[in-house]
Structure formats: C-alpha cells, structure tokens
N, C-alpha and C positions, 0 to 999 in steps of 0.2 A: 365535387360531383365525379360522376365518371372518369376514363380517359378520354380524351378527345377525340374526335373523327381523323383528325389530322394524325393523330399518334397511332389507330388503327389503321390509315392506308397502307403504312407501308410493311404490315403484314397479309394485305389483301390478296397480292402480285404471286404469294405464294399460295391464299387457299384458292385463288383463281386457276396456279396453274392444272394443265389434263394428269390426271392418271395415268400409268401402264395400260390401265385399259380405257376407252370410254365410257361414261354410264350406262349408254343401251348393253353394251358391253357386260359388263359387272354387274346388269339385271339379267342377263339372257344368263349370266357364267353361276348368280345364287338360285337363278331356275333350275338350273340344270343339278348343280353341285350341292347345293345346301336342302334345297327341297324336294330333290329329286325326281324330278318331273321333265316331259318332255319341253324346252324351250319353241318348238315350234308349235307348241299348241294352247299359246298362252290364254288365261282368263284374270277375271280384274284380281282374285287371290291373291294368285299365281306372281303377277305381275305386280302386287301392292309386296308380296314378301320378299320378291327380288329387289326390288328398287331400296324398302327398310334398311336389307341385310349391305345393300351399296352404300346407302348413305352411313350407316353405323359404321363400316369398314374407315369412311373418311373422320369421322368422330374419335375413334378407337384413336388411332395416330396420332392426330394430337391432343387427346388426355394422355397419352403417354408423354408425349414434349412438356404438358404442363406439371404432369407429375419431377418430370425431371430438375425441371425450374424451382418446385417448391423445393428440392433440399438444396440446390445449386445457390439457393438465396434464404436458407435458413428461415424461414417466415415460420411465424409464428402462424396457426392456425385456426380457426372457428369451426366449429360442431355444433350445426344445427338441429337442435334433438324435437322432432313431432311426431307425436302420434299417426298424425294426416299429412298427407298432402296430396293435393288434388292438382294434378298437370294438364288432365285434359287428355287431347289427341297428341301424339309427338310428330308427325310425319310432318306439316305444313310448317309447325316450330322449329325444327329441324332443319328444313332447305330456308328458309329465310336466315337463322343465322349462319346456315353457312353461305351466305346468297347464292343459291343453287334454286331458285325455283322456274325462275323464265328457261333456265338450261332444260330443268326436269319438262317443263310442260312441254316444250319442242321435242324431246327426247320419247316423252308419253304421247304423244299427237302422231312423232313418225309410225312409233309401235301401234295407232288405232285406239288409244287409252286416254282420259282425260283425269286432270288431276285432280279436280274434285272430286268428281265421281268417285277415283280411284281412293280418295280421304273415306269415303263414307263405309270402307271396310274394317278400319280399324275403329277397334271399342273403347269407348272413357277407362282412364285406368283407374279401377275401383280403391285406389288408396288414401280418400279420404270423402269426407262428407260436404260440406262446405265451405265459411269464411276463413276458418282458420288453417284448414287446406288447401285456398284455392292463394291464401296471404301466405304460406310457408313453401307454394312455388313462385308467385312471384319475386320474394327474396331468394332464392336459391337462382332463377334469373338472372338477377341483378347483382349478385354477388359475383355471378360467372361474366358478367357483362363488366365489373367495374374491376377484374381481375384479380379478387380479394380470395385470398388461398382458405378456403371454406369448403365445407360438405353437410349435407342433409344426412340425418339419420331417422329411421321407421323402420316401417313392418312390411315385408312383402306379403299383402291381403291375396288369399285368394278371392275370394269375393268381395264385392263392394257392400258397403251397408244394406242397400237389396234395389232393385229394379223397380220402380212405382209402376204399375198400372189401373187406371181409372174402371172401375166396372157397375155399374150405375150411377157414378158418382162419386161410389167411396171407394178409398185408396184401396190397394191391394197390394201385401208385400212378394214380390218373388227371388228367387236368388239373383245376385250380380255375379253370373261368372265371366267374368271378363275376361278371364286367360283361357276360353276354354278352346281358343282354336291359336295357341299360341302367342307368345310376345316377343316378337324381335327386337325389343328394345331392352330386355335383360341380356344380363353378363352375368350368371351364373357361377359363384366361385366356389364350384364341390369340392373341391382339394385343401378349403378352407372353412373348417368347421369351428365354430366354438363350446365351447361347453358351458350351460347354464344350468344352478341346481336351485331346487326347489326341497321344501319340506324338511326333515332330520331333525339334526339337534346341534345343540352349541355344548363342547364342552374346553375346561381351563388345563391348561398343563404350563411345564415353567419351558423356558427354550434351554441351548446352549449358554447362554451367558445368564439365566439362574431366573430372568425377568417371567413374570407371569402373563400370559399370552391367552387366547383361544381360538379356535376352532369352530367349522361347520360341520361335522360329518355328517354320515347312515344318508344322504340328501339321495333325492331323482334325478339324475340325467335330463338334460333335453340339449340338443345340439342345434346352432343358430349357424344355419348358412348364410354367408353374404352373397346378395344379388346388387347389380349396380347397375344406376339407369344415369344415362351421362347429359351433362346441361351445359351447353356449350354459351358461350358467349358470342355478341354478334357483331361480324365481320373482320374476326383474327382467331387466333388461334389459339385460345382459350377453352381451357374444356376442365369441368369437375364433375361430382358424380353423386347422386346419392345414392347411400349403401343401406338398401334395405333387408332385413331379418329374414329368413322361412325357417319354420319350427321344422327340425327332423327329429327321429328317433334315436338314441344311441345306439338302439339294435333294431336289424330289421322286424326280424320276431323272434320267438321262445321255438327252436328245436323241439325239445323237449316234451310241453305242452304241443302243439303240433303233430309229433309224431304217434301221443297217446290217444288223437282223433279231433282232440278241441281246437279245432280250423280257426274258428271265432274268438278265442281266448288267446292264440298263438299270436297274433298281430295285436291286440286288443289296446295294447300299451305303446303299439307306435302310432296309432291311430290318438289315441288320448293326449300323447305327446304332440304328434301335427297338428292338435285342434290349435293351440296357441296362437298359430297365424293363417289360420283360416278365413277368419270374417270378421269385416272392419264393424265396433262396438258390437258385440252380442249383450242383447237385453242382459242388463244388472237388475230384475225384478229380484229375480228369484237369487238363493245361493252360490249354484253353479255359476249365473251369468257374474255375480261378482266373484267368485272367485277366479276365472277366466278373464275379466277385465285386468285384474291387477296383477294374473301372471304375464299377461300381455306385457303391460309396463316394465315390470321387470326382465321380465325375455328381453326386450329389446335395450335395453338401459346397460343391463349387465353387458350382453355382446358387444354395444359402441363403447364401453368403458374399457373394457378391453382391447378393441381393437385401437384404439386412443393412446394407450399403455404401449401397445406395440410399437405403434408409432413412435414412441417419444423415447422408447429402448435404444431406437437405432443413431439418436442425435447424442449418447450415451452422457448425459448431463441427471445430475443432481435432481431427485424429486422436487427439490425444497425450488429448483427453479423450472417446476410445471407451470406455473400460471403466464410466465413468461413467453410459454412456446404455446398455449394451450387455450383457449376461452370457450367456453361448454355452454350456447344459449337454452334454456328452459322454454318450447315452447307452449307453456299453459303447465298447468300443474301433471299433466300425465308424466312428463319424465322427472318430476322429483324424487323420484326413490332413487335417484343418483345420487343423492348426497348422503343417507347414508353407505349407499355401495362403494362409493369410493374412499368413503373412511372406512370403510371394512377392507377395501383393496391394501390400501396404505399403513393400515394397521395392522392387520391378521395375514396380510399376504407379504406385504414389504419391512417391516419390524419399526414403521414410526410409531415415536411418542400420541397421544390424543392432541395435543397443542402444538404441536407440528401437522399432525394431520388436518387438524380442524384450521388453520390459519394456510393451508395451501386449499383446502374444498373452499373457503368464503372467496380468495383471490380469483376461484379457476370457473365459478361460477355467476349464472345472471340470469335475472328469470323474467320473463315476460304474462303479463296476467290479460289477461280476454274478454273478461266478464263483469257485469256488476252487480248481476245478482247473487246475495249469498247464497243462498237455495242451490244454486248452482257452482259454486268453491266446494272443488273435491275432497272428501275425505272416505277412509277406509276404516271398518272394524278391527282394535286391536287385536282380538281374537282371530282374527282372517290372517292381517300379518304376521301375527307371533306364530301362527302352524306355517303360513308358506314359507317364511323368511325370520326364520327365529332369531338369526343373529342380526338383525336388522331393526329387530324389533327393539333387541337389547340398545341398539346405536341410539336408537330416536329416542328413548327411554332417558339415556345419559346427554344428549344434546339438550333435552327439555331441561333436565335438573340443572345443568349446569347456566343453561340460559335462561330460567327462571331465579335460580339463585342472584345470577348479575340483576334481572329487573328490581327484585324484593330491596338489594342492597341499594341502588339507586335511584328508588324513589318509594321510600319507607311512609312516605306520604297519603299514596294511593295504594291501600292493601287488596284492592280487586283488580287491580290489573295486573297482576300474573296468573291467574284464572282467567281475564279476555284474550291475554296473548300467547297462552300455554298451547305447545301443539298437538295436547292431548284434552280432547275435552269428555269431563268428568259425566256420570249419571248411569244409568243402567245399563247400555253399551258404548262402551271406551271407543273412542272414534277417532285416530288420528287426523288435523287437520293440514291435509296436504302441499292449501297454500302458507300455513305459518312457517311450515317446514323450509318451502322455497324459500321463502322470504329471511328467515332466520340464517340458511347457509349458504344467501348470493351477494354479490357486492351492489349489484344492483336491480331495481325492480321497477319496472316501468312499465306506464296504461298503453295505451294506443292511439289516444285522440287527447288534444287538449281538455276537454270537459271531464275525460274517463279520467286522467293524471289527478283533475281537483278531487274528483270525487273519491278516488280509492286513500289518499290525504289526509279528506276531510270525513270522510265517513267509514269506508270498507274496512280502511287500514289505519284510522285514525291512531289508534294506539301505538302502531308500530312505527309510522310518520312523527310519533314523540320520540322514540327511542331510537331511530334513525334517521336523526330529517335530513338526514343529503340522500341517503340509499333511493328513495322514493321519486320518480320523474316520469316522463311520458316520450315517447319519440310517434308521431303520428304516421299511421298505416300509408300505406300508396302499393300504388300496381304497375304492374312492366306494361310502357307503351310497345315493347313490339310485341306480345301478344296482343294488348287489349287497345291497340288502335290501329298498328301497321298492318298485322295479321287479318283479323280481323274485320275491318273497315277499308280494303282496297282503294272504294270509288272516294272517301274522306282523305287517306292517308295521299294517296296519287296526286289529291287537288291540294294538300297543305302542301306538302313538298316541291308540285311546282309553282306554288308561292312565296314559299320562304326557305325552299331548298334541305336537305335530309338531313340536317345536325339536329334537330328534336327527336330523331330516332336515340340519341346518346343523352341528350340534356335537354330536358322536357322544356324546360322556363323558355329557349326558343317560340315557343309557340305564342309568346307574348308580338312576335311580329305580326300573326293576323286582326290586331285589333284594327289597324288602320284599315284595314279591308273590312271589315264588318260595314264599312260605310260607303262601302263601294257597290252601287247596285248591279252590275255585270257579276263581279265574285257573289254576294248574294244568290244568284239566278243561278250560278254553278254548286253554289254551297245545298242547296234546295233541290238540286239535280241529283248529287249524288245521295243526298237524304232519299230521294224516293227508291233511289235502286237499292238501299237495303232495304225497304220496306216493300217492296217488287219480291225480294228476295225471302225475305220473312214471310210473307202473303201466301209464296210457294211453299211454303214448309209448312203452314198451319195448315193447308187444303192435304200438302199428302199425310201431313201426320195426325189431324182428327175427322177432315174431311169438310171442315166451313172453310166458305169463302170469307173475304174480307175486303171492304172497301180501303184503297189506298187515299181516299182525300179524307176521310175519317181523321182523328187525333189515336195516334197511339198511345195508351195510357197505361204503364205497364207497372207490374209488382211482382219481382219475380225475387226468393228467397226464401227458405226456410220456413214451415208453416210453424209460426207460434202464435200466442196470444200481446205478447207486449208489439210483436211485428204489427200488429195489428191489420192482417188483413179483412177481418171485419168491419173493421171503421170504413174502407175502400166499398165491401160490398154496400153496408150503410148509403155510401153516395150513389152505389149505380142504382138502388131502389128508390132514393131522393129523383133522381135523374129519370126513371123509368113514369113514377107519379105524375112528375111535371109535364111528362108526354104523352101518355095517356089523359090529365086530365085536360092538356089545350091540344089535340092533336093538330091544330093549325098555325100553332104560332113556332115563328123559328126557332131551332136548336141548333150549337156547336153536335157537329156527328164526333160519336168516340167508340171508338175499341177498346174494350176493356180486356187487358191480357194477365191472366195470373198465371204462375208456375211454382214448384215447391215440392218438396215433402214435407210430413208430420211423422215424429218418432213412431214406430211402430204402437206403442202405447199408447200415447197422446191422444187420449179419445176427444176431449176439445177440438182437438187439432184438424184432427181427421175429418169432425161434425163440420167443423168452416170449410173444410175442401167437398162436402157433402152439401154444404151453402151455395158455395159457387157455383155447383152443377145446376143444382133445383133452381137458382135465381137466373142462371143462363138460358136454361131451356126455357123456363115462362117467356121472359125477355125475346127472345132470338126467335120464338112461334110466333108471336103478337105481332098481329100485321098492322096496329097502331103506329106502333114502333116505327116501321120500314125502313129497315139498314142505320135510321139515326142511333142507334146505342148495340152495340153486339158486344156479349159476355164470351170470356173463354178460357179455357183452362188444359196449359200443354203439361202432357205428363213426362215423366222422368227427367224432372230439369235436370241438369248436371251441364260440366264446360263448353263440349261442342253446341248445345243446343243455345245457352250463355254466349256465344261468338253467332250465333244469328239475331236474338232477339236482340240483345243490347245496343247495336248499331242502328236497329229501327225502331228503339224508341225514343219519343219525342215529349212524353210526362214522365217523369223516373217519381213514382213513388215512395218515400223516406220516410213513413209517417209512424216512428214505433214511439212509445210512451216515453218521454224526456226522462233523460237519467236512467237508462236501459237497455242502452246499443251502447256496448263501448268503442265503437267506431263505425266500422262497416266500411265494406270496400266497393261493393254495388254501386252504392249510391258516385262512385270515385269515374268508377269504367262509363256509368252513363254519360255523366257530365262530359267527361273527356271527350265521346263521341256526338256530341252536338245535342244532350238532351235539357231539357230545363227541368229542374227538379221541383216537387210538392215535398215539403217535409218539415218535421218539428227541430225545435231548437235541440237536438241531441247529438251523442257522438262525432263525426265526421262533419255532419251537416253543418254545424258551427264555422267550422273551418274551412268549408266550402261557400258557405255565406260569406265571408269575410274577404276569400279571393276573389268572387265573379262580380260579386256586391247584390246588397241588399236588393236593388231594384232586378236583379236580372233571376232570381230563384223566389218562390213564394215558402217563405217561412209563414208558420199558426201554430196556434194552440198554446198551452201551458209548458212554462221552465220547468227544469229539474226541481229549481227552486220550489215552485208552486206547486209541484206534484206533493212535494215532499209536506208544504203547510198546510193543502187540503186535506192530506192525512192526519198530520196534527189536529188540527181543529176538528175533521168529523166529517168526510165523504158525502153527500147525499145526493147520490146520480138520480133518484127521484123526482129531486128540483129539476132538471133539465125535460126529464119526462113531461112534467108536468105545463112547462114554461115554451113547450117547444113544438107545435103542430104537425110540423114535416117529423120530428124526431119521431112522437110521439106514435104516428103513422106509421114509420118504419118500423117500431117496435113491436106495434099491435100486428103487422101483418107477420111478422115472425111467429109470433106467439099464436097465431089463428091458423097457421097452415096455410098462407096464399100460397106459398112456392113447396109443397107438401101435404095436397090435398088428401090423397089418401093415407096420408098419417102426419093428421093437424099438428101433434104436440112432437113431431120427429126434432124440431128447432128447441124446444121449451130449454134443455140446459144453458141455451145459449142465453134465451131472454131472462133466465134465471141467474145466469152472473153479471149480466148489463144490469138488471132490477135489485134482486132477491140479498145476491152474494157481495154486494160492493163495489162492482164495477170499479174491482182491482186496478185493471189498465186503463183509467178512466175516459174511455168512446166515449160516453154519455156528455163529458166537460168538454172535452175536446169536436164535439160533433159540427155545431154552428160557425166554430172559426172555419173550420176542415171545408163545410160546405161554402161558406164566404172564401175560401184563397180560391177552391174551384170553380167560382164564378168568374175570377179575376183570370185565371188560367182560359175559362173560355175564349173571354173578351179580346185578351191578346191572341189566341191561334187564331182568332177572324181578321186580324189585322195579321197577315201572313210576312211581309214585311220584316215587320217589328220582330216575330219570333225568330224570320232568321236570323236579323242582327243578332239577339240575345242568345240565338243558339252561337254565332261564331265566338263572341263573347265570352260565353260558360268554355266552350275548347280552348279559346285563349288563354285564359287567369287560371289553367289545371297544375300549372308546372311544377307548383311546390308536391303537389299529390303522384309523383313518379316513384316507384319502390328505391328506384337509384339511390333517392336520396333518402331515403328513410335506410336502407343498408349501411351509408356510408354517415350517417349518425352513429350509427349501432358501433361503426366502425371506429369512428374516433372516439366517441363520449365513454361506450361501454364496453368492447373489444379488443379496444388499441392497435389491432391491426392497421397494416398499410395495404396498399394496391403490391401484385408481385412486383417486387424490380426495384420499386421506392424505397426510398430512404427511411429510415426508422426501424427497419428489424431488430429485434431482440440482441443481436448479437453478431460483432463482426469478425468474430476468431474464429481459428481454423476448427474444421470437422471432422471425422473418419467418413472414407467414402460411403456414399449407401444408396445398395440400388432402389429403382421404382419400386413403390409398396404399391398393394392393391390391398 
C-alpha cells in the first residue's frame, strides 16, 4: 500500500511551517503583483486568483524538492500516456493535500470571502470526458500520494468536449471554454518547444558506416509546448506533474503573403497548426474529424516520447538499458502510435538494429484496454496513416510481417489465425487495428475488473491469449478516497475519522473498523445525520440549477454517467413508468417516495442517445404535473454532468444505479465512489459490480438480471424480446405507452425509434429480458428503505468492505506486477552506481 501516516508526519512540521509572508499576505501580494489589480478592492475573482497563484507558489517548491529526489535516487520512472484526464476543480484538491484548508477558510472569512463560494469560480478543466478521464486522475493521485516517481501525459484542450445544455428536452452542444478567463493552475513552458512533423515522405540512403538507413523528410512543422499542472501528494512533500501538449505554429504567419494583402492566408497555417489541440475528441464522422483525431495522437505521443528521451539523455546510459529506467503505460489504445514512434526514434534517429529496437519497445511498454466492445477497438485507415505518417506506416507494415511470420510458423495448424490477429485488416479499406498493435508491442495487457480480464481472454483477445498467455491479466479500477470521500463528503469523512481516526485517508481497508458500528444505534443516528446534510445540500443545487424542489425523505435514486445504450438508462426510465402506473392506477395505496435523478451526456451524434435524454424530459414533465402523483415519485435531469457537479450528487445518493447489459462495462468507477459514500447499489452482474458484490456481500447490494454468460447464449440460440412483450402486462404497458405518444402528445411517434429497437430491431441490450428481475430487485430496494434502520446498517456496511476499491492500490499493482517501480527512496532502483550530476528537468 501506500506510505504510512506515521512515515508522512514527519514531513508535515515542515509543510505546516508559515511562509515569508502569510497567506492573506501572498493573496493581497498576487492581487496586486500578478493580476494587477488594486488589493483594496477585492471581489470573489480577484480574490479566487490570488489565493490559486499562493497556493501554486507552495506547490511549485516542492515539485522542485521532488524533482531533485528523483535523480538524487536514480528511480526509474512511469509515463502515464491519456488522451483524457478529467481532475475536476483543483482549488479544494489543492488545500487539503497540502492541509491548508481550515487555514484558508479563517484567512478567506477574515478577508469577508467564503471558500465555497469562492470554489464556484473556477471551471471543470475541460481535458477529458469521462471514466477514463476521471480513472487516469485518480491514478496520477495516488501515484503522487504513494510517492511513485510518475507523470501523466496529454493534451492541453482548449475546450472541453462541449458544454451540455437542455433546451426542451433535447441536448444541446455548446462550446467548453474553460480557459477563457484564465488558468492559474498552468506552468507554461514557452522556452520549451518541441517539434512534431507530419505528412512528406520516407526516403533510403546509406549512412557513414555503409548500412542502409532512412528518413522522414519535405514533413509540416507543428511545435508542442509543455504546460504542466502539478499533483501533489497528501500531507508531505511530494509533488508531480502532468505535462500536457498545446499545438503551436512553427511560424507565427507568412510575411510575405500578408504583406501582398492576404490577411486571412498570412496566419492561415498557424491557425491549422493550433487546431490539434483545440478540442477534446472533434467528430470523426467525417474526413477532417479523423484525420484531426489521429494527429492528435500523434501530436501528443511524439512530444512525450521525446521528452522521455530527454530525460534518460541526462542519466547518460545505454538505450539497450531504457526499459530499466523507463515504463511507458498505454492508456487505451489512443497512445499506441508510440510504438511505432519509438522504433522509428531508435532506429532512424539513434542507428539501432530492428531487434534491438523491437526487444527495447516490448520491455518499455504496457497497455491498458477499457472496453469490451469491439465496435469500439480503435483503428485507423491505412491510407490516413500512410499520407500523415508515412514512415510509420512503413513500421507497422514490418511489425505485422514480421509477427505474423512468428504466428504462421507456430502454429501451422490454424491457417486463419494470422488473418484474426494481423494488425492490418484486409478488404476494401485497410484499416490498422490499433489494439493488436498495443498488444503485439507491450509486455503486458490488462482489463480493468476481474470479469473484463475473463472476457478479453476468452473472447476479445482470445487468439492473442494463445499466443501470450502470461501477457494478458487485469488489475481492477479504484478511486482516490481523498477526493471522492474526504473532499467531497465532509459531514461522512469528519464522522469516519472520529471513529476510527484518519489512517483510511492513506490506506483504505481501515475503514473495515466501522463494521462494528454499524450495529451501534447512536453511530447509526449520526451516520443518517450526516446522509441528510448531503442531500440538504444536493436539494440546494437542483432548485438553483433547474429550478425543482425536492423532497429530502424521498429515496434518492440516482444514475448519473454517460448516455449510452448498453448503460441503459432506459431500462431505469422503463421503472419510473412502471412506478408512475402503479400510482396513478391505486392512487391510495401506499408507495416508497423516490427521486429519480439522471445526469449525462450523449455523443454529439448519438441520436439514440440524445432521444433517451429527450425520454427523460417528456416522462418528467408528465410525472412531476400529475397531481395523482403528489411529490411520491419526481423525475429529473441535471445537465452538464461533469466532476464538481459529480462531488454533490454522489454523496446524496442512496440507490446508485449499475444496471448496463452484463459483459459491457469493463468496470466502471461510479458505481466505486457511490458505494464508498454510503450508497446501496442496484446493478447487473457486470464489470466492477462483481467485485463489489463480493466485498459488501450479497445480501447488502441487489444484484438482477442475466450473466455475461447468458447474454451471450440468448444470442446463440435466437433473442426474442417479443416473448417478454407479450408474457409481461406492466412491460407491455410501458411499451405501448412509448409507442402511442403518452409522454409526446403532440408528436405520438417522436419515441417510435426507441420502441423500434426494444421490439423491431433485437433489443440488442436486451431491457426487454432483463425488465421483470429489474422491476423485482426494485421492489426489494423499496421494502428495505421503509425499514430505515436496516438501510443504514447496510449503508455503513457498503463504506466499510470498499477498501480493496482505493486507486492506491490499484497503482501500486501497476507498480509491482507491471512497472517494477518502487516508492521514492525505497529499495529496489534500477541501479546503485554512481551518476554525472543533473540538474532539475522540467
């Protein structure tokens, strides 16, 4: 696990001691000095940008101590390569690792300012979307929290994937510019350009010593500044950083053109250049968007590959021992164009042999896979790569022949499987397959959840799970408790600790001390206390951010996540209409009251997607007018989910909805942060959920519906969601009322696509088999929140049995099994021989 508490006090005594100045101090000194403004006239801006640039200043200092440590101790290093990552807010993450926040709030209280308040100035930072953004900061967390000499690598977005707003109903994309009034939380490094090329041509020439070689030339410019957003570790003095990309121009504009009047034409190529890192995923419908997706990738691939290089220049050691000093994670298939970049680094830039090259990329490499649907395993047109990246194209060309030669020769037996595992697949457009790639040049590859590990094994990657069956494993997802319970959960986190004292801030499994309390009816009555005040607090947020109220003795019933179709949040609508039926048609017999809360986006194109977020509306407003109803069931739908919004709802909910098609979440980390916070979960046997059953136990979470197994033999055998239709009254109601326009009177068949894939189309993610468990565990869920009691034993319970679910320890797997790294300081570096001095790199 981590280090201990005990091993971090006695760096405390120093981030405790005062500054040169005070903080009122060095807020009044970056009003005055940084932003130039008068300090006697402060506003919450004013005052949120002073206070930032104070707390950065304490940051800054020690990432420089930590920098100095890593070469002081030779550690070998990890480079966490994402496209995404989703942090959230930094300001409130920020004073709690460095425990500066009761300081701040006295400090903001004398100035007339409150710190909340003061939080709600700064914007989510738009650089990523969701699980696998919000999973690639809490590793970079936990990595800084368990002192493991590590860095994040990406893109600095200027905008986010875009800003959701509801406007009838149906979504609306607008832009996310999140930097547009600033980010004090960059380090901008303009004096540190790199150079990325694109386009040209490959040609062969012999070198000095007679060997035959080649070349990129005639290529585009585009230069990759690093920005760096720093991630400290909590309560010492650890700090790392991730160093994210912004596309610039190698010229500002054309003189030339310019001066002969063409304004528009004079800049026109530094503009084309900067789009690169623009906006986080732009539509790959069309051409453009992919070919913009995949210079993305390599934008950012090439520069950390380089700057990786730079780094290991200075330890002035042998290539051949990179992988030693070096471990490069893959997260998801967007950064595999690393692996042929770096045999093109090592071969065309450094003069290795291909078998030297290729036997340092498999050591220095590990790739992490996300998904289970194929549909959704990246690949790119050969054609796209052979114009962007021509000598790239030639790499993956020579990797395929060469590693389909080894399959052909070792198993002469099966002559169709070097056509499954070829990472070029054959037919009208040549399409390299992204993850064989990964897969082909990492030592290792691993799911996310134990059920994700079987399945990519036994099905995704079966083939390759022959021909490497050690490479293939899983290390399951987890999340940082001090965002997503300390941070976050106050009135929770305040009452664990003064029960069981603050060592589960470092090492989760702690938290197995509140079992005995669960059976103590005074902690109960406090545990239940502090459940209401986030849901006090949530209440507040839904009235000023869509304008309903909400009853607090209601069940919170929540499903907040990504709008897709396997998520199923239709299935959820499906019960609030079940639910709606049964109260209209006894309006005198009693019901459990519930809130039903959705939140989400749908891909901009995702016209499905968008129609169920057009569901939710239409079936809220029926619902929420109907004075049959009266407050027993209220629909609702908060737009622009994203982190902050994520650190209210999650704390007050008390149903955490799981319910995506078995064999189709390869984990999921939502369903992790609810439990942790006292919620009881509904959900199918899939992903995480497995493994979350198995910790709290069976009787404390309601697991339904069909296995991956059984998903998979109703499709064998022959699907027929009809049966259900037909066999099921309530079902069959809720279908007919879709299909009629009750919730779209003035345009009945506005729903028909939907009832058209539940009936017509297959009822792919099969709602229809899954309906009657779903509505039975919901029964079962009422029964117990009427026995209030009972729920909160089982909620202390669920917080209890969360401990294996902490990022800590999913990092410091990564750490031993796949990394080999150690903690700074620890035993086991690479190498105890002497070094040439070398100063802090940035």
């Amino acid at each position: 696990m981590c280090p201990s508490p005990t091993k971090k006090e006695g760096a405390r005594s120093e981030i405790a001691a005062s500054p040169a100045r005070t903080l009122k101090e060095d807020i009044l000194h970056h009003i005055c000095y940084t932003l130039g403004n008068d300090p006697e006239r402060p506003n919450k801006y004013k005052v949120y940008m002073g206070l930032a640039y104070a707390v950065r200043d304490r940051l800054i200092a020690r990432w420089i101590k930590t920098q100095r440590a890593l070469y002081d101790h030779l550690a070998k290093r990890v480079y966490f390569l994402s496209l995404e990552f989703l942090p959230g807010r930094f300001l409130k993450n920020y004073l709690i690792s460095l425990r500066m926040e009761e300081e701040t709030r006295e400090t903001l209280a004398e100035m007339g300012f409150d710190l909340d308040d003061l939080e709600e100035q700064e914007w989510d930072a738009g650089l990523g979307n969701g699980g696998l953004g919000r999973l690639a900061s809490c590793y970079m967390d936990s990595i800084a929290c368990c002192d493991l000499p590590g860095y994040g690598y990406g893109i600095h977005y200027d905008y986010g994937i875009f800003h959701q707003v509801i406007d009838n109903g149906y979504q609306r994309e607008q832009a996310d510019n999140w930097i547009r009034h600033g980010n004090p939380w960059d380090i901008k490094r303009r004096h540190y350009l790199v150079p990325v090329n694109f386009n040209g041509r490959t040609e062969t020439y012999r070198d000095a010593a007679g060997r035959m070689r080649v070349r990129w030339v005639d290529t585009d410019l585009v230069m990759a500044m690093a920005c760096d957003i720093l991630v400290p570790g909590y309560g010492d003095d650890y700090v790392t950083n991730m160093r994210l990309w912004a596309a610039q121009s190698s010229r500002e504009f054309n003189l030339e053109t310019f001066n002969q009047g063409d304004y528009i034409g004079a800049v026109e190529s530094k503009v084309i250049s900067e789009n690169i890192s623009k906006v986080l995923y732009p539509s790959d419908e069309g051409e453009f968007g992919k070919e913009l997706r995949l210079k993305q990738q390599y934008f950012f691939v090439a520069a950390t590959l380089d700057d990786i290089l730079r780094r290991y220049r200075k330890l002035q050691r042998s290539l051949a021992d990179l992988p030693n000093f070096v471990a490069i994670q893959l997260n998801d298939t967007h950064p595999a164009i690393a692996i042929p970049e770096l045999m093109r680094l090592l071969m065309d830039e450094e003069g290795l042999g291909w078998d030297e090259a290729w036997t340092i990329c498999e050591k220095t490499f590990a790739y992490t896979n996300h998904t289970i649907l194929p549909e959704a395993l990246e690949s790119w047109p050969v054609d796209l790569i052979g114009r962007l990246l021509p000598r790239h194209m030639q790499i993956i060309f020579e990797i395929n022949h060469r590693f389909l030669e080894a399959v052909r020769s070792r198993h002469p037996d099966d002559p169709d499987l070097a056509q499954r595992v070829s990472l070029i697949t054959e037919g009208e457009t040549k399409q390299v397959r992204m993850a064989h790639l990964a897969i082909v040049g990492s030592h290792t590859v691993n799911g996310v959840a134990a059920l994700h590990g079987e399945i990519i094994k036994r099905h995704l990657f079966r083939d390759f799970h022959r021909l490497y069956p050690r490479r293939l494993q899983y290390v399951t997802n987890g999340i940082t408790p001090r965002r997503w319970l300390k941070q976050v959960n106050p009135p929770l986190a305040d009452l664990i600790t003064e029960a069981i004292g603050p060592d589960w801030i470092f090492d989760l499994e702690q938290l197995r001390g509140l079992e005995p309390l669960a059976e103590d009816a005074a902690f109960r009555q406090q545990w239940a206390a502090a459940k209401r005040q986030n849901k006090e607090r949530l209440a507040r947020y839904i009235l000023r951010k869509i304008g309903l109220g909400v009853n607090l003795d209601t069940l919170f019933d929540v499903q907040v996540k990504r709008i897709h179709e396997y998520k199923r949040q239709l299935l959820n609508v499906m019960h609030v209409i079940t639910l709606y039926n049964r109260i209209t048609d006894h309006p005198d017999e009693p019901t459990t009251p519930r809130t039903v809360i959705f939140a989400g986006k749908a891909a901009p194109a995702y016209h499905q997607a968008k129609l169920i977020i057009k569901l939710i509306h239409s079936v809220a407003n029926t619902i929420n007018s109907d004075p049959l109803v009266n407050g027993r069931l209220r629909v609702l739908f908060l737009p622009n989910y994203c982190v902050s919004q994520a650190e209210k709802v999650i704390p007050a909910t008390e149903l955490s909805e799981q319910i995506s098609t078995a064999g189709m979440e390869a984990s999921g980390t939502g369903n992790m942060k609810m439990t942790l916070n006292g919620a009881l979960t509904i959900g199918t046997m899939d992903g995480a959920n497995i493994e979350i059953m198995e910790a709290v136990g069976a009787e404390n979470i309601f697991i339904f519906g069909l296995s991956s197994e059984e998903v998979v033999e109703k499709r064998r055998k022959g699907y027929d969601p009809n049966h259900y239709y037909r066999n099921d009254g309530e079902l069959k109601r809720v279908v007919d009322m879709l299909a009629t326009g009750h919730f779209s009177p003035q345009q009945p068949h506005l729903f028909a696509p939907i009832v058209q894939g539940l009936r017509e189309k297959g009822d792919f993610y099969m709602l229809m088999a899954d309906y009657r468990p779903y509505i039975t565990a919901q029964d079962a869920v009422d029964r117990l929140f009427n026995d209030s009691d009972q729920w909160v034993r089982r909620s202390i319970l669920n917080t209890a049995r969360m401990g294996r679910f902490s990022s800590d320890r999913a990092v410091m797997e990564y750490a031993r099994r796949i990394w080999h790294v150690h903690p700074l300081g620890k035993e086991g570096d690479p190498s105890a021989s002497s070094r040439p001095a070398a100063a802090p790199t940035v």
